[in-house]
PyMOL CGO cylinders between C-alpha atoms (Angstrom):
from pymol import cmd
from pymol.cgo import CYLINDER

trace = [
    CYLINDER, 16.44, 21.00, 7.64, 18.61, 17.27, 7.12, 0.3, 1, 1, 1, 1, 1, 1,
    CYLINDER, 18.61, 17.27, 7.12, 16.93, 15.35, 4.24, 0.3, 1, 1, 1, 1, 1, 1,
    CYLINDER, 16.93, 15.35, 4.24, 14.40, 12.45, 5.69, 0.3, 1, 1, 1, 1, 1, 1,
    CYLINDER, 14.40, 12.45, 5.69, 14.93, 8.80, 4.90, 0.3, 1, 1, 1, 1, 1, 1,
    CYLINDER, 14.93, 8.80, 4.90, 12.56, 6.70, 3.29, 0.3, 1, 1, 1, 1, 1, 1,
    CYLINDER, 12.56, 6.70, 3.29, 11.44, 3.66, 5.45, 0.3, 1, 1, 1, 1, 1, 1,
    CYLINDER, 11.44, 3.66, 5.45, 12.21, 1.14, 2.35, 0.3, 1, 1, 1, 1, 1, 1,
    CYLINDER, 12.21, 1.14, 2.35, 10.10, -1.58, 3.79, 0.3, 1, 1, 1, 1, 1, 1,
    CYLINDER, 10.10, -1.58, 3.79, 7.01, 0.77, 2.96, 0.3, 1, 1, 1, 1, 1, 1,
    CYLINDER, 7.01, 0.77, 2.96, 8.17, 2.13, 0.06, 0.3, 1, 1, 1, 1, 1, 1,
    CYLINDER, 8.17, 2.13, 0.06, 8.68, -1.49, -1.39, 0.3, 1, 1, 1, 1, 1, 1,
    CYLINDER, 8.68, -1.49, -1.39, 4.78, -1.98, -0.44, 0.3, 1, 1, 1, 1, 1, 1,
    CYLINDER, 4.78, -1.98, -0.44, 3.35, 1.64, -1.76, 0.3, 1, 1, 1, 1, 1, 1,
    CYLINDER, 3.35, 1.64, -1.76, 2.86, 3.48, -4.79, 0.3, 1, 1, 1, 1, 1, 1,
    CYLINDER, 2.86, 3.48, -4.79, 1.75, 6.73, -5.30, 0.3, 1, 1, 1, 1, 1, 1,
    CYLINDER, 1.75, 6.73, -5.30, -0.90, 7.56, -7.87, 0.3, 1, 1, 1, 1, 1, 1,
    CYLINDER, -0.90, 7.56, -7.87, -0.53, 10.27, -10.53, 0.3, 1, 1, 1, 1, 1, 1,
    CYLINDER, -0.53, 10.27, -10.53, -2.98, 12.61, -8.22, 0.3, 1, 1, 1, 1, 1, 1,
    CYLINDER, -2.98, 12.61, -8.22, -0.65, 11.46, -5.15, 0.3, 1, 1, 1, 1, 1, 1,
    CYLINDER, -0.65, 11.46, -5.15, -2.81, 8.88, -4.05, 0.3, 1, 1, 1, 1, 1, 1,
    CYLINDER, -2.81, 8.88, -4.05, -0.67, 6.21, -2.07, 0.3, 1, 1, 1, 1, 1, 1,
    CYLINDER, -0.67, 6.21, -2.07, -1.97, 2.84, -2.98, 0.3, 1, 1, 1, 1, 1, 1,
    CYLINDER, -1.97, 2.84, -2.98, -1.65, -0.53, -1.58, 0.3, 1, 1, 1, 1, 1, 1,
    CYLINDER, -1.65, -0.53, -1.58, -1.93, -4.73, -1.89, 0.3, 1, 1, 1, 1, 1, 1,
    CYLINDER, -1.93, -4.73, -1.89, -4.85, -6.23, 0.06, 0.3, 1, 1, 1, 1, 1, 1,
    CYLINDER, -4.85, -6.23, 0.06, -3.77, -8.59, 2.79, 0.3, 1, 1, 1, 1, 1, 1,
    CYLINDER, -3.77, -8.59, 2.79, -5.04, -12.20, 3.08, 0.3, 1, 1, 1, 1, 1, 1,
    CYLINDER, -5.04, -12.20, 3.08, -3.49, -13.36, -0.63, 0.3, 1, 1, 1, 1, 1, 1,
    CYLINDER, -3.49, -13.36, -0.63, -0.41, -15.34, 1.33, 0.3, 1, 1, 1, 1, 1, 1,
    CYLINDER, -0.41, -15.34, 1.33, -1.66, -18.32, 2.34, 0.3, 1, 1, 1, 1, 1, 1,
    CYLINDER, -1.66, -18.32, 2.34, -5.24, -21.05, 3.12, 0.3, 1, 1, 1, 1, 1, 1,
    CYLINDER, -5.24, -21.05, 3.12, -6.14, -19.26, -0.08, 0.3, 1, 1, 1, 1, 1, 1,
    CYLINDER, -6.14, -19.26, -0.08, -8.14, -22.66, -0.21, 0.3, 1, 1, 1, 1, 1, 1,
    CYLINDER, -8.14, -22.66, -0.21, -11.15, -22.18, 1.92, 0.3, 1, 1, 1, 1, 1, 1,
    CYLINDER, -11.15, -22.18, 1.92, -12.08, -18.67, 0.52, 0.3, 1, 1, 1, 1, 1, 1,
    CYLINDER, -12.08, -18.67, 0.52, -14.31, -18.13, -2.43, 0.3, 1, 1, 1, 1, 1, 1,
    CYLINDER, -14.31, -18.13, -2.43, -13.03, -17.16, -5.84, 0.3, 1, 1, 1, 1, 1, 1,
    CYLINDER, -13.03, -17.16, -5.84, -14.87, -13.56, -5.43, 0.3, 1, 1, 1, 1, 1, 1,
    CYLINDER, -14.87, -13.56, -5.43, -13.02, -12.81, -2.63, 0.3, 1, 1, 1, 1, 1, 1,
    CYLINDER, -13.02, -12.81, -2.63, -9.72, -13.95, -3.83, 0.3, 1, 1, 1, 1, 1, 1,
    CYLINDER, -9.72, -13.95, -3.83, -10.14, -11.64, -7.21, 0.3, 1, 1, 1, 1, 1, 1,
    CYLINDER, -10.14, -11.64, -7.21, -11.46, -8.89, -5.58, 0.3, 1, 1, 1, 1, 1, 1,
    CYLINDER, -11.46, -8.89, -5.58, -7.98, -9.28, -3.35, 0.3, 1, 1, 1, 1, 1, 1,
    CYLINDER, -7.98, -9.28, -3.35, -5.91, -9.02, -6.29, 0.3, 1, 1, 1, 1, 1, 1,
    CYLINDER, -5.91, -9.02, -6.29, -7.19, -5.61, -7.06, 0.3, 1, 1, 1, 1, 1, 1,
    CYLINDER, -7.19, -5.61, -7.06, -4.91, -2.84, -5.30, 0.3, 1, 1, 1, 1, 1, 1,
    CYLINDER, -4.91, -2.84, -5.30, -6.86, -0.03, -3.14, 0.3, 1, 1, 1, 1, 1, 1,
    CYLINDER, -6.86, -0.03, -3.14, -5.99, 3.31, -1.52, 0.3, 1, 1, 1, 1, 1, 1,
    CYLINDER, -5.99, 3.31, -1.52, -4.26, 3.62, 1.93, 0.3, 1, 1, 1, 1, 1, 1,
    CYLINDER, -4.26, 3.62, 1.93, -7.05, 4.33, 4.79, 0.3, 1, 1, 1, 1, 1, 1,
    CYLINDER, -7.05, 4.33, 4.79, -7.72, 8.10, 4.96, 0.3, 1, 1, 1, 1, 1, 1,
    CYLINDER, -7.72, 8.10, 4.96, -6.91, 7.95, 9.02, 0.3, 1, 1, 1, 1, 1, 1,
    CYLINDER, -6.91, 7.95, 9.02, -3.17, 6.37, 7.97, 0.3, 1, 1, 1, 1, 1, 1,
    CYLINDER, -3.17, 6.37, 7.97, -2.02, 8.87, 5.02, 0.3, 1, 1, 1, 1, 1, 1,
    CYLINDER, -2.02, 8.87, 5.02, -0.42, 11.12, 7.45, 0.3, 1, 1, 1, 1, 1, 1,
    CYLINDER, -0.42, 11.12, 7.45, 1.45, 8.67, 8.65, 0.3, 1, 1, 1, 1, 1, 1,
    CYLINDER, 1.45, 8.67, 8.65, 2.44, 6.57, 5.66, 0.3, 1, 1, 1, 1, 1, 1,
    CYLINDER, 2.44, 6.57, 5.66, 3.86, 10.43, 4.45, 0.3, 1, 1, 1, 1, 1, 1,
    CYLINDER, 3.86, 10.43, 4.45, 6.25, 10.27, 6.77, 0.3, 1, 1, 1, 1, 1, 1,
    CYLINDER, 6.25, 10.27, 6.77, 7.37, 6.86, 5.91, 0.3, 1, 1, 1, 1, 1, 1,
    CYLINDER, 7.37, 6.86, 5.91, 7.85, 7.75, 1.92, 0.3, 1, 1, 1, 1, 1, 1,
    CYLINDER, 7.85, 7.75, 1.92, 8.50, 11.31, 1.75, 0.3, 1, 1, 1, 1, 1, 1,
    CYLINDER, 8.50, 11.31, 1.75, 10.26, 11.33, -1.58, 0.3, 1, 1, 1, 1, 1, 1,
    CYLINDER, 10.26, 11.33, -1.58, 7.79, 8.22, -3.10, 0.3, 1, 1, 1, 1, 1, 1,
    CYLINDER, 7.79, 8.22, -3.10, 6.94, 8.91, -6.61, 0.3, 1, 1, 1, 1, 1, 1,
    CYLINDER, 6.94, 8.91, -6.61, 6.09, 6.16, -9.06, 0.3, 1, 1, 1, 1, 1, 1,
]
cmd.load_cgo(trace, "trace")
């Protein structure tokens, strides 16, 4: 079996948790930051786990991802 490569793209935008969680940055922090309330700008800040449904998938991008 050849060793996999890690799509670096996604490996600069997840982290894995110590229980092998992968986490990741909520969109919508970029830009017109503006016209949406303060909650809703701190609550972006906050990072949150990758949708169950995408996991698999996000695996196979960062096989080796440990941080």
């Amino acid at each position: 079996m050849p060793k996999l490569k890690t799509n670096k793209s996604a490996a600069k935008r997840l982290k894995r948790t110590g229980s092998g969680k992968l986490m990741r940055n909520r969109m919508g922090r970029r830009h017109l930051l503006t016209s949406k309330p303060a909650k809703r700008k701190r609550h972006m800040r906050k990072q949150t786990t990758v949708a169950p449904g995408m996991v698999k998938r996000m695996n196979v991008l960062v096989p080796y991802l440990d941080n």
